[in-house]
N, CA, C and O atoms as CSV, one atom per row, in Angstrom:
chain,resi,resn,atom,element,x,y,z
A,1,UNK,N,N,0.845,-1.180,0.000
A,1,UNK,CA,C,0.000,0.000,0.000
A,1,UNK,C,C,0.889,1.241,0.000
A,1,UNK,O,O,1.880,1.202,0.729
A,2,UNK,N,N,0.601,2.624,-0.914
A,2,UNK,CA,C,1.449,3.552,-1.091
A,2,UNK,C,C,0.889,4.354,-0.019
A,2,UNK,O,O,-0.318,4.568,-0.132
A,3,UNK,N,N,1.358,4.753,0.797
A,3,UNK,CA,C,0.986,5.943,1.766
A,3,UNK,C,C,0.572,7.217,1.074
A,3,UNK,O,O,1.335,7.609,0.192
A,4,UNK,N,N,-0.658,8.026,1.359
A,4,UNK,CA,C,-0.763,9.310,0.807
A,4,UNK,C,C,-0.134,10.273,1.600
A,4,UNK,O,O,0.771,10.162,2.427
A,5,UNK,N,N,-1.013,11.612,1.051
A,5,UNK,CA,C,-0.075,12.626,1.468
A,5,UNK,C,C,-0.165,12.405,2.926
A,5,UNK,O,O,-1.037,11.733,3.478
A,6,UNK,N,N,0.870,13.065,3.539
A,6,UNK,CA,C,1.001,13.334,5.243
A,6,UNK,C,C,0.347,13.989,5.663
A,6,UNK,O,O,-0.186,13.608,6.706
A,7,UNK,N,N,0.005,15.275,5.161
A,7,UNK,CA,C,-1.297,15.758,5.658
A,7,UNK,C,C,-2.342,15.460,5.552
A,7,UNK,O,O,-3.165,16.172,6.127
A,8,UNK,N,N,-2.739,14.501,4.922
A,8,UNK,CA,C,-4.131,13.535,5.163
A,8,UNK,C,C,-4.399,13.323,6.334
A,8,UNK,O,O,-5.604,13.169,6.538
A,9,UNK,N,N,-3.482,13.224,7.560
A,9,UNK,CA,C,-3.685,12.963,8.672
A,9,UNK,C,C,-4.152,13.541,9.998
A,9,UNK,O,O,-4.622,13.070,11.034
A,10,UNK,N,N,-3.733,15.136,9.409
A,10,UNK,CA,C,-4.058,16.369,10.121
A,10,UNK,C,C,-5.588,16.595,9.999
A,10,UNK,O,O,-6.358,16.435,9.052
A,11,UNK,N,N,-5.809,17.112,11.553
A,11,UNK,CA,C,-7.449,17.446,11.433
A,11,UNK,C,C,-7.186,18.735,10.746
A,11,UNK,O,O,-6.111,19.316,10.894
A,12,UNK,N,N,-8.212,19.232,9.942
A,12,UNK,CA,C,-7.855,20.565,9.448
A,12,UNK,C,C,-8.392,21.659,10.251
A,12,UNK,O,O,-8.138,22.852,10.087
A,13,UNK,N,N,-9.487,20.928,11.515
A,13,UNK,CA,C,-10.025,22.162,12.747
A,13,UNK,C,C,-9.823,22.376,13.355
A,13,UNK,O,O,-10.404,23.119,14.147
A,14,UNK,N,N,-8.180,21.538,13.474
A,14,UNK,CA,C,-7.635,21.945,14.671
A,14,UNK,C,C,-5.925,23.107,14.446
A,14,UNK,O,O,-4.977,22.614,13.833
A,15,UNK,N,N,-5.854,24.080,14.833
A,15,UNK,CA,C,-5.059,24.930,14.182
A,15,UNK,C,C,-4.225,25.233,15.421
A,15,UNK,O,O,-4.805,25.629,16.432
A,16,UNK,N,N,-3.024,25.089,15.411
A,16,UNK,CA,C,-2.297,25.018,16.954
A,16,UNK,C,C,-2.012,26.385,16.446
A,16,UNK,O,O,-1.903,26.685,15.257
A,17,UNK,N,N,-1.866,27.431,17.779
A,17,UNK,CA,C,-2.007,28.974,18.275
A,17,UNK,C,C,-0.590,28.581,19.374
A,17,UNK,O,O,-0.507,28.267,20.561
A,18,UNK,N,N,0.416,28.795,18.252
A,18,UNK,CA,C,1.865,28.777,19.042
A,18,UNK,C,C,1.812,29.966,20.340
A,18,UNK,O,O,1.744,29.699,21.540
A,19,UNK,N,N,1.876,31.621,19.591
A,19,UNK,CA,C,1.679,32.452,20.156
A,19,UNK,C,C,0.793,32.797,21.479
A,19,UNK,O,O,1.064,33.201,22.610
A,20,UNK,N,N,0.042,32.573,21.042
A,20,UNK,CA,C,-1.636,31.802,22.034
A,20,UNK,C,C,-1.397,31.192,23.323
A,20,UNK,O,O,-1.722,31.498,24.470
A,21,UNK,N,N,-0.685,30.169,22.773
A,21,UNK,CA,C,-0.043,29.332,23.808
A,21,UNK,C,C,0.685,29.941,24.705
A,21,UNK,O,O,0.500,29.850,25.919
A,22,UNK,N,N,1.974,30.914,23.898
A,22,UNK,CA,C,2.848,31.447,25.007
A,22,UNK,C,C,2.102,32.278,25.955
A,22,UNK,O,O,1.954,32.244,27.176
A,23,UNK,N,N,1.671,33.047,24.998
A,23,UNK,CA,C,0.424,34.395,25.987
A,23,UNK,C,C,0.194,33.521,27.423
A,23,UNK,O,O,0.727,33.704,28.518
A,24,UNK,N,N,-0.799,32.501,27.007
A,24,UNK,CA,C,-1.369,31.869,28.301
A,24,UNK,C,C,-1.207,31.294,29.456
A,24,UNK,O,O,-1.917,31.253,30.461
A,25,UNK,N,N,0.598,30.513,28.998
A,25,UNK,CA,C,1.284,30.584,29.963
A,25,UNK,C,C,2.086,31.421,30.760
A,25,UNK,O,O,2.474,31.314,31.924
A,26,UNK,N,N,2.286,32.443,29.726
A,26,UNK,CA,C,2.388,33.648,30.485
A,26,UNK,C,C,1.979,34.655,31.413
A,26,UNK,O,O,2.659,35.453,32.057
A,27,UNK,N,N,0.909,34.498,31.372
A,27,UNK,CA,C,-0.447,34.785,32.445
A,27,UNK,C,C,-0.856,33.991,33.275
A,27,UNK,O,O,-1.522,34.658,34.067
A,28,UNK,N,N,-0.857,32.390,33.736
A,28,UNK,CA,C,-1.031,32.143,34.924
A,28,UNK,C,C,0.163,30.887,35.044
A,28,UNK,O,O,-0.022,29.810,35.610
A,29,UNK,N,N,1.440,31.327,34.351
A,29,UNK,CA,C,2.447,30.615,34.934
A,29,UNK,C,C,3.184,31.224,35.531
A,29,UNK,O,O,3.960,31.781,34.755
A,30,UNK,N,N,3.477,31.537,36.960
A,30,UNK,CA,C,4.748,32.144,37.538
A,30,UNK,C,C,6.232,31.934,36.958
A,30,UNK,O,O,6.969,32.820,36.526
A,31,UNK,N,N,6.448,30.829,37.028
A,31,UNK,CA,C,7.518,30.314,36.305
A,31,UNK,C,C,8.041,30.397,35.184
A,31,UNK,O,O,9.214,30.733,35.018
A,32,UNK,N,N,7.309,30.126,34.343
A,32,UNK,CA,C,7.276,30.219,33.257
A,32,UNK,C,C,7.372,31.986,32.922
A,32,UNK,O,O,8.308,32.389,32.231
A,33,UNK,N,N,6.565,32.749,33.347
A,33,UNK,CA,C,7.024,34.205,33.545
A,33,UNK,C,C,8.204,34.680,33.797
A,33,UNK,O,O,8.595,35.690,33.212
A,34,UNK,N,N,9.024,33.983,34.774
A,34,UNK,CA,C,10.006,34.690,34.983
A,34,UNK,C,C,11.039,34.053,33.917
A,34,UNK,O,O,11.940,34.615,33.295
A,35,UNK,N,N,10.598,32.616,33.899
A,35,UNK,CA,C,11.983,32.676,32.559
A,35,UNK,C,C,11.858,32.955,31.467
A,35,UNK,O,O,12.854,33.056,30.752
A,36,UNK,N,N,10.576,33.172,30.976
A,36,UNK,CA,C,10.490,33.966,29.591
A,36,UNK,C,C,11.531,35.735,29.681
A,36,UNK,O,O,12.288,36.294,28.888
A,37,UNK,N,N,11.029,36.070,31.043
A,37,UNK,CA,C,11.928,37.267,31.496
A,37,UNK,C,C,13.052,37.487,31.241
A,37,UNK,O,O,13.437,38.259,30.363
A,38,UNK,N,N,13.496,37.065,31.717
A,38,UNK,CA,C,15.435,36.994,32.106
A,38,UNK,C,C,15.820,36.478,30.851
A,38,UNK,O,O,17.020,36.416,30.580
A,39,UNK,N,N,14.811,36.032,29.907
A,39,UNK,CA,C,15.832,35.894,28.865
A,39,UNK,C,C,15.648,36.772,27.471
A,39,UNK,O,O,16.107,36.586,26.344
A,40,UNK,N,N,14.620,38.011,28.117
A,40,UNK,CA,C,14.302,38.679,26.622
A,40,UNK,C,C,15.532,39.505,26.412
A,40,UNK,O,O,15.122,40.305,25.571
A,41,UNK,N,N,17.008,39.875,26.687
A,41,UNK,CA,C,18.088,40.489,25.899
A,41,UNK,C,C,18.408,39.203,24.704
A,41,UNK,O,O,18.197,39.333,23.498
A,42,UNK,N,N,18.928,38.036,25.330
A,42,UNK,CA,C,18.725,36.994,24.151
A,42,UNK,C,C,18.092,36.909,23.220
A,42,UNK,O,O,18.678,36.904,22.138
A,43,UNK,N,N,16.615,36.808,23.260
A,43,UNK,CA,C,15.395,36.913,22.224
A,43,UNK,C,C,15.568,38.103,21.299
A,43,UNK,O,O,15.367,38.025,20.088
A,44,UNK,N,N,15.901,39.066,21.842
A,44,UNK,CA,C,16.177,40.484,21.084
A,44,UNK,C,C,17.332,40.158,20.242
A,44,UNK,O,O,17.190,40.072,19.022
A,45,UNK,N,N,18.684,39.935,20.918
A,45,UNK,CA,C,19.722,40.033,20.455
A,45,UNK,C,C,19.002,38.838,19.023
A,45,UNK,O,O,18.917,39.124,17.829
A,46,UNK,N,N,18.622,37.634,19.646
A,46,UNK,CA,C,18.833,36.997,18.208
A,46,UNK,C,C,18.033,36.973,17.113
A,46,UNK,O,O,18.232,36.520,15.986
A,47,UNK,N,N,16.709,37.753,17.802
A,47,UNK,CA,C,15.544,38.209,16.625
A,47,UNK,C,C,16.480,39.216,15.575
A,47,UNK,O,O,16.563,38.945,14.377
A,48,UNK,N,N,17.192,40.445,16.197
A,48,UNK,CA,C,17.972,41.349,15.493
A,48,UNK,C,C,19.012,40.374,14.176
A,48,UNK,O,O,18.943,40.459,12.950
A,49,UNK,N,N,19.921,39.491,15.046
A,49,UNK,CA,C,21.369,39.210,14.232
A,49,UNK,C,C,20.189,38.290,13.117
A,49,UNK,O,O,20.386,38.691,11.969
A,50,UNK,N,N,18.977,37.125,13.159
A,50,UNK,CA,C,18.307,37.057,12.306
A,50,UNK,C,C,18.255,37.665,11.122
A,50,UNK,O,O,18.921,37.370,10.130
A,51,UNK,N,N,17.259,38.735,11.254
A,51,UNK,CA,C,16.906,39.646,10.507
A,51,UNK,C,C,18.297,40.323,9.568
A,51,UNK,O,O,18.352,40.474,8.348
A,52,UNK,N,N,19.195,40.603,10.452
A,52,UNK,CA,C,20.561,40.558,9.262
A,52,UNK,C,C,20.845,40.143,8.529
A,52,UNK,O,O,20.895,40.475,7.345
A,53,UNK,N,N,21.258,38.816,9.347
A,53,UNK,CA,C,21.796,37.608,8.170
A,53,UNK,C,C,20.904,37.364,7.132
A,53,UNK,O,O,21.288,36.940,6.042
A,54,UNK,N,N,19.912,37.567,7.354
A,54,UNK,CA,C,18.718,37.338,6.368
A,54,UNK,C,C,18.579,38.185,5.407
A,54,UNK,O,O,18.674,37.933,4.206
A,55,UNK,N,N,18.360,39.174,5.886
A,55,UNK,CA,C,19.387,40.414,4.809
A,55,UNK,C,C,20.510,40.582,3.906
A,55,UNK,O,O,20.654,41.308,2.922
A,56,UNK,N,N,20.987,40.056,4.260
A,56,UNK,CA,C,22.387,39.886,3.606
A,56,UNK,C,C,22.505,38.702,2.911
A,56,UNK,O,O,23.342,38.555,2.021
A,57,UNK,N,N,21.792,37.919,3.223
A,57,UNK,CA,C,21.351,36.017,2.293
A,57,UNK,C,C,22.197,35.172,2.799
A,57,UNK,O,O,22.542,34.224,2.094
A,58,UNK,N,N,22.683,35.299,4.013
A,58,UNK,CA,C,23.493,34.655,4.248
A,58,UNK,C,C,22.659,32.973,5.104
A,58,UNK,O,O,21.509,33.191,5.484
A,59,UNK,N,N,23.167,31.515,5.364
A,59,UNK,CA,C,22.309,30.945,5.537
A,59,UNK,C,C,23.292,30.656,6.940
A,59,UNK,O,O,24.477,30.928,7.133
A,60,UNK,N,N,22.456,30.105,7.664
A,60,UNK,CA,C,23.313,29.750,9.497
A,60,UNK,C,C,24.514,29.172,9.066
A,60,UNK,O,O,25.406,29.242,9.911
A,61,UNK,N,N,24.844,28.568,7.909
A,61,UNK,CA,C,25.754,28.229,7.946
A,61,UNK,C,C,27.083,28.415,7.121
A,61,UNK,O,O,28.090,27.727,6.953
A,62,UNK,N,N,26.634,29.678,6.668
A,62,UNK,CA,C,27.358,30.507,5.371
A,62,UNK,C,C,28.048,31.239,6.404
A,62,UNK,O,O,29.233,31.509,6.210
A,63,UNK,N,N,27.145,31.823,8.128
A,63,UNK,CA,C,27.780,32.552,8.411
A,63,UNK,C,C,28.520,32.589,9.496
A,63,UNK,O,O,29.338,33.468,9.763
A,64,UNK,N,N,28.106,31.098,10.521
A,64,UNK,CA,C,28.781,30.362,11.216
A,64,UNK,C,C,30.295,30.039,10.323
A,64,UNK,O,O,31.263,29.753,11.028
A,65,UNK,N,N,30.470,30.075,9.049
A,65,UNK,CA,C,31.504,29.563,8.357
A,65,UNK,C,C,32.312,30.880,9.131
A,65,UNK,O,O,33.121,30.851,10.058
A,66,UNK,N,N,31.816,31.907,8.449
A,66,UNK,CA,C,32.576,33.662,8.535
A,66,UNK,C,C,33.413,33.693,9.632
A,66,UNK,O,O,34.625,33.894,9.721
A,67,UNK,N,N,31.912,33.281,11.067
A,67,UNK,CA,C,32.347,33.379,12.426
A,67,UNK,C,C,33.610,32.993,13.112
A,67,UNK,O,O,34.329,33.733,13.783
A,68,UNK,N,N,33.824,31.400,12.782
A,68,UNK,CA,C,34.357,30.626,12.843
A,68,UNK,C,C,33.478,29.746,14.219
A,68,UNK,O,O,34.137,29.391,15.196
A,69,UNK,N,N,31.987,29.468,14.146
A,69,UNK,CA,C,32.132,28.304,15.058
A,69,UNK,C,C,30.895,27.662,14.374
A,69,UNK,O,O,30.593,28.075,13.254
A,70,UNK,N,N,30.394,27.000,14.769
A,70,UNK,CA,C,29.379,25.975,14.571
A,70,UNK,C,C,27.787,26.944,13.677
A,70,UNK,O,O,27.515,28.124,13.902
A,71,UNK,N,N,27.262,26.330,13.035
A,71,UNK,CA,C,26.196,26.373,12.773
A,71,UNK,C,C,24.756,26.465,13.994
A,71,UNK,O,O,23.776,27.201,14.105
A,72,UNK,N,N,25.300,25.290,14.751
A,72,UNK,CA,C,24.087,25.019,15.505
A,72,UNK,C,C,24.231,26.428,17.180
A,72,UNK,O,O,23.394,26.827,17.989
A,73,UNK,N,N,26.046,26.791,16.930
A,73,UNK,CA,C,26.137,27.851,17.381
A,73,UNK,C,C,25.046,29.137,16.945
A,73,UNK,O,O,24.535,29.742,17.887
A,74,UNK,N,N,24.706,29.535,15.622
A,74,UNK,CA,C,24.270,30.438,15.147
A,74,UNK,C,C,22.625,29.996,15.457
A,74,UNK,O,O,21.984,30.863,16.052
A,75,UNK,N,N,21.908,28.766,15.118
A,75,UNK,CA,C,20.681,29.058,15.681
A,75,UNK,C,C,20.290,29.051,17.279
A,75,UNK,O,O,19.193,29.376,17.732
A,76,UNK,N,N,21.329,28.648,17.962
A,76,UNK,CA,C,21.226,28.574,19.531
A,76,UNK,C,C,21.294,30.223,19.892
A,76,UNK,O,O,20.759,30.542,20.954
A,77,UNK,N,N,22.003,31.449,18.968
A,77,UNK,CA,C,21.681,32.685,19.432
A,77,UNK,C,C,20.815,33.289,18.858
A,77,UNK,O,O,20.286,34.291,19.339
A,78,UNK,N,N,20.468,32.714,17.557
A,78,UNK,CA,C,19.342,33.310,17.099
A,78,UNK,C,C,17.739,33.091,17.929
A,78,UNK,O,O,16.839,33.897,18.165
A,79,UNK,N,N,17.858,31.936,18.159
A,79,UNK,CA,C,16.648,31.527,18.969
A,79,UNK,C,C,16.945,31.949,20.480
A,79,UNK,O,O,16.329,31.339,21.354
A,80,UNK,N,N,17.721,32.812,20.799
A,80,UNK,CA,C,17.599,33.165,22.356
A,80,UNK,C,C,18.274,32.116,23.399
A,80,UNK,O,O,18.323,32.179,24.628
A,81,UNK,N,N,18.734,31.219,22.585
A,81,UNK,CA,C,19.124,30.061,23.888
A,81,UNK,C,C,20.534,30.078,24.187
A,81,UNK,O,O,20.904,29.283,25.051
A,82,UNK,N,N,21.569,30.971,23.540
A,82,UNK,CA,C,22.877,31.080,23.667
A,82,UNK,C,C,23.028,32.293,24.157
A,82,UNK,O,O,22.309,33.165,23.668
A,83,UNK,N,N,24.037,32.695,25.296
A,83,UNK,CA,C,24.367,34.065,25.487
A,83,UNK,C,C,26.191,33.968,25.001
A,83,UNK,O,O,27.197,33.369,25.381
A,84,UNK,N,N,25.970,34.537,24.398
A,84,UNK,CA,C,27.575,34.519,23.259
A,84,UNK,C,C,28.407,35.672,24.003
A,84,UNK,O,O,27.907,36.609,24.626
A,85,UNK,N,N,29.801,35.415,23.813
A,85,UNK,CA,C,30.738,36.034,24.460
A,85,UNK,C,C,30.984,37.696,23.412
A,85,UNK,O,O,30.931,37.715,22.183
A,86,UNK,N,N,31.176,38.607,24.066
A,86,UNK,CA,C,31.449,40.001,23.164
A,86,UNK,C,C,32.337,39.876,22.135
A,86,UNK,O,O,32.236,40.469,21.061
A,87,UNK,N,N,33.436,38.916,22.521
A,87,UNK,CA,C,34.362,38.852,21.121
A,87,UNK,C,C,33.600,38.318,19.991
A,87,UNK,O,O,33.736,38.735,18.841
A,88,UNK,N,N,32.399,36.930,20.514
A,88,UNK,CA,C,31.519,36.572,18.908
A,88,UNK,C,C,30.614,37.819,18.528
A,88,UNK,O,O,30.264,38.097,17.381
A,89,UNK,N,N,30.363,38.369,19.426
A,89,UNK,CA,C,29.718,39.691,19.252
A,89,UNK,C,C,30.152,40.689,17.777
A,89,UNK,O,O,29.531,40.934,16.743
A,90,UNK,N,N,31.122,40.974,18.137
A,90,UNK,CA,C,32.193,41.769,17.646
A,90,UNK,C,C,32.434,41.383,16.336
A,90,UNK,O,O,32.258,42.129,15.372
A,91,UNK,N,N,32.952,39.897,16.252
A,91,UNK,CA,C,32.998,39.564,15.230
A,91,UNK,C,C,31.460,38.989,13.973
A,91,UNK,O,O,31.674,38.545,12.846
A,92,UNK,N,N,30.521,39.110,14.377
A,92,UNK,CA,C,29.022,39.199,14.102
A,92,UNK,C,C,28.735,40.459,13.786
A,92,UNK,O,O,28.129,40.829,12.780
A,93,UNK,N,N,29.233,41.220,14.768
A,93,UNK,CA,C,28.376,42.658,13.828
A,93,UNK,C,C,29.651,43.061,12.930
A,93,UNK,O,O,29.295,44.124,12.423
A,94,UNK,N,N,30.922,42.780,12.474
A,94,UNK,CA,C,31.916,42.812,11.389
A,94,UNK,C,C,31.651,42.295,10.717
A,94,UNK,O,O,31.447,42.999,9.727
A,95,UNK,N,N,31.388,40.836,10.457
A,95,UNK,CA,C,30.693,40.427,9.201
A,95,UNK,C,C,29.502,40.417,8.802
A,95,UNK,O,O,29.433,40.074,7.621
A,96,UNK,N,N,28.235,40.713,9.413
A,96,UNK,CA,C,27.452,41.493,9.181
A,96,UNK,C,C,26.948,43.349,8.931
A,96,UNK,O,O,25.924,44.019,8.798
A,97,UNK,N,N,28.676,43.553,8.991
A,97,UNK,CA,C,28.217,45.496,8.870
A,97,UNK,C,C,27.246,45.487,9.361
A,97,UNK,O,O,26.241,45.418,8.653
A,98,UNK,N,N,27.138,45.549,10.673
A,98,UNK,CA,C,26.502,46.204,11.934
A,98,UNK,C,C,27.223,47.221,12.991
A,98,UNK,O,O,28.438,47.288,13.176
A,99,UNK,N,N,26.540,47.750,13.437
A,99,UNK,CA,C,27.505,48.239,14.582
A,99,UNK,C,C,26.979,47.772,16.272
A,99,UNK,O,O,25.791,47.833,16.587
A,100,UNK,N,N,27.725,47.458,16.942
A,100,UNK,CA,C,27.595,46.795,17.892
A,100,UNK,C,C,27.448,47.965,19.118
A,100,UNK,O,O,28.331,48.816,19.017
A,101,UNK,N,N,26.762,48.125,19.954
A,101,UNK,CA,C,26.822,49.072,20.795
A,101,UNK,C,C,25.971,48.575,22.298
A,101,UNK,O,O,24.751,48.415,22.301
A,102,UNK,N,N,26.863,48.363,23.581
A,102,UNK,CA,C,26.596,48.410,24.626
A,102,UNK,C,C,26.032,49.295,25.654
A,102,UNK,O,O,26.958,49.556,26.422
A,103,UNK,N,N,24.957,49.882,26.037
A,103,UNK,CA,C,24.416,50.950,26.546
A,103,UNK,C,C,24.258,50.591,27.863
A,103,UNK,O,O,23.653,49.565,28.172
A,104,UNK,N,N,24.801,51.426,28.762
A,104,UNK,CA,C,25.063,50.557,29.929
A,104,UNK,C,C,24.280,52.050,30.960
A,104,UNK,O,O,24.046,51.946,32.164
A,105,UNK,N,N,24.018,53.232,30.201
A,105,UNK,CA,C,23.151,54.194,31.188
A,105,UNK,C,C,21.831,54.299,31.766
A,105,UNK,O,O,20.783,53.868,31.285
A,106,UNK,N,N,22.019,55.004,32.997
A,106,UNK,CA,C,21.088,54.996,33.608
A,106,UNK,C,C,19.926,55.268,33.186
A,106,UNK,O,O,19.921,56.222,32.407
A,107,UNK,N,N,18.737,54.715,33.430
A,107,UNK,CA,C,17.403,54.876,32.639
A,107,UNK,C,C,16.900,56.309,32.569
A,107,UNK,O,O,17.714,57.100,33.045
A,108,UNK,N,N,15.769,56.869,32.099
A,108,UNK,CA,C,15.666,58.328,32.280
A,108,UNK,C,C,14.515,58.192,33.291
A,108,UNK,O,O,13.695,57.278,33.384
A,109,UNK,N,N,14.649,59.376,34.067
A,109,UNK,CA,C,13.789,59.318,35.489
A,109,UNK,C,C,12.934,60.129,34.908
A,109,UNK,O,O,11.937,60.514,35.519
């Protein structure tokens, strides 16, 4: 017997709400709150270097080549789950012509 398509298998009424999801645990998970927290400079940082590389056409592993480290290096900061040292920093916003900038002042009162 030839198997059909794979999505033959999917209900089509059921539509998973990734976003949805987070929201909700975000609202009555404590936990889950705080570590979504503490890690939005990550999320930022790697939503940003994303959007670059993507820009530039480069693929995780065109630019992990550049970097010099791993591929699976490049989606572990893109997805927020790596906090990378300033020297990969450095060398990320150089081969991406970016400019890299640390803002370390006091908030405005």
């Amino acid at each position: 017997m030839i198997a059909g398509n794979p999505r033959d298998d999917i209900n089509p009424e059921v539509e998973e709400d990734v976003e949805g999801h987070f929201e909700g645990l975000y609202e009555r998970d404590e936990e889950f709150r705080r570590a979504w927290d503490s890690r939005r400079l990550q999320r930022e940082l790697g939503d940003r270097l994303l959007q670059r590389r993507l820009e530039l056409g480069y693929s995780q592993r065109e630019l992990a080549e550049k970097v010099g480290t791993s591929q699976n290096r490049i989606y572990l900061i893109e997805s927020g789950e790596a906090n990378p040292t300033l020297d990969t920093l450095g060398r990320l916003a150089e081969i991406l012509d970016a400019r890299l900038t640390v803002d370390l002042n006091a908030p405005a009162s």
